[in-house]
C-alpha positions in Angstrom: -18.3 22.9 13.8 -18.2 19.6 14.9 -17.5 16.5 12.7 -19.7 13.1 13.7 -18.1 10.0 12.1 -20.3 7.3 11.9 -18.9 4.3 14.0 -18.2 1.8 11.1 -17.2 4.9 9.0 -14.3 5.6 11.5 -14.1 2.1 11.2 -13.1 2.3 7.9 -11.2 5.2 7.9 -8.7 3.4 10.7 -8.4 0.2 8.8 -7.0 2.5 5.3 -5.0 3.9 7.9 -3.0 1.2 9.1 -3.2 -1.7 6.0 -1.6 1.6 4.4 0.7 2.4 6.9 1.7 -1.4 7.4 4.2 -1.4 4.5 6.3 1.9 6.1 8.4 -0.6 8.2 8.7 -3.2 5.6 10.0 -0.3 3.0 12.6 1.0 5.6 13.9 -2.6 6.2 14.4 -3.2 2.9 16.2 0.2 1.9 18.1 -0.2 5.0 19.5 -3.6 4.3 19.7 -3.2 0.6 17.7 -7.0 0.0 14.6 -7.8 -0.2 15.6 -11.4 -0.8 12.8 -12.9 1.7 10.3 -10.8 -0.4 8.1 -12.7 -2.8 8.0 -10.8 -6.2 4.6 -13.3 -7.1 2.4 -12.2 -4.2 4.0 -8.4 -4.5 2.9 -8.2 -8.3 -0.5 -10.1 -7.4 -0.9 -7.4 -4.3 0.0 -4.1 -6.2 -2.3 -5.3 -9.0 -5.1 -6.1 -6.4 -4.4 -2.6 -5.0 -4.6 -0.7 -8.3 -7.9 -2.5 -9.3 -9.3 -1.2 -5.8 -7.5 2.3 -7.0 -9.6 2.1 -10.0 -13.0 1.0 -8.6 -12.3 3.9 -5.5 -12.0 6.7 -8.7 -14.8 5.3 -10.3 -17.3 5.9 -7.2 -15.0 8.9 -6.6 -14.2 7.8 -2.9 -11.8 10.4 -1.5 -10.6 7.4 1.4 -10.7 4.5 -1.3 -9.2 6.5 -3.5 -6.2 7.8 -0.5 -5.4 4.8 1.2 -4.9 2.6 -2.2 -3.3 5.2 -3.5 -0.8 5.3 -1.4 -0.6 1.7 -0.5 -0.2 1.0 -4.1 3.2 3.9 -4.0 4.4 2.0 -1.1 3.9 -1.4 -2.6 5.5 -0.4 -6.0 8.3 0.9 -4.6 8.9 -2.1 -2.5 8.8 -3.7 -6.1 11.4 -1.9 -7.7 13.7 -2.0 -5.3 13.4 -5.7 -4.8 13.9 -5.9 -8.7 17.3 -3.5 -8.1 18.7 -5.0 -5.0 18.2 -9.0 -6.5 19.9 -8.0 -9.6 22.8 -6.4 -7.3 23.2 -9.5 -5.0 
């Protein structure tokens, strides 16, 4: 069997890929250093709440890649959260 993806379809399915996969590096930085100083808390509360709303509206159309790539995006985002919240109270 042979799966046939739709150009813009792969399209889409490239571009959940990496916007997810974007925050891996900025996650290890900020473990590995134990700051996230340069971090803005504003525009990562305004983000993870942008990306839950997508979460949300992907579940609602029950969109297996909307539903994926926020998903996780919004995992990777929140934890980029919590430890900037830890690490600024430490420093």
């Amino acid at each position: 069997m042979t799966l046939h993806l739709h150009p813009l379809t792969l399209a889409g399915y490239l571009a959940a890929v990496l916007t997810t996969v974007s925050f891996v590096p900025q996650l290890i930085r900020v473990w590995r250093l134990r700051s996230a100083r340069d971090i803005s808390l504003t525009m990562f509360t305004v983000f993870s709440l942008g990306v839950f709303l997508w979460l949300v509206y992907g579940i609602s159309l029950h969109s297996i890649p909307i539903i994926l790539a926020n998903g996780l995006t919004l995992a990777l985002s929140l934890t980029i959260l919590i430890l900037k919240l830890r690490f600024d109270r430490l420093h």
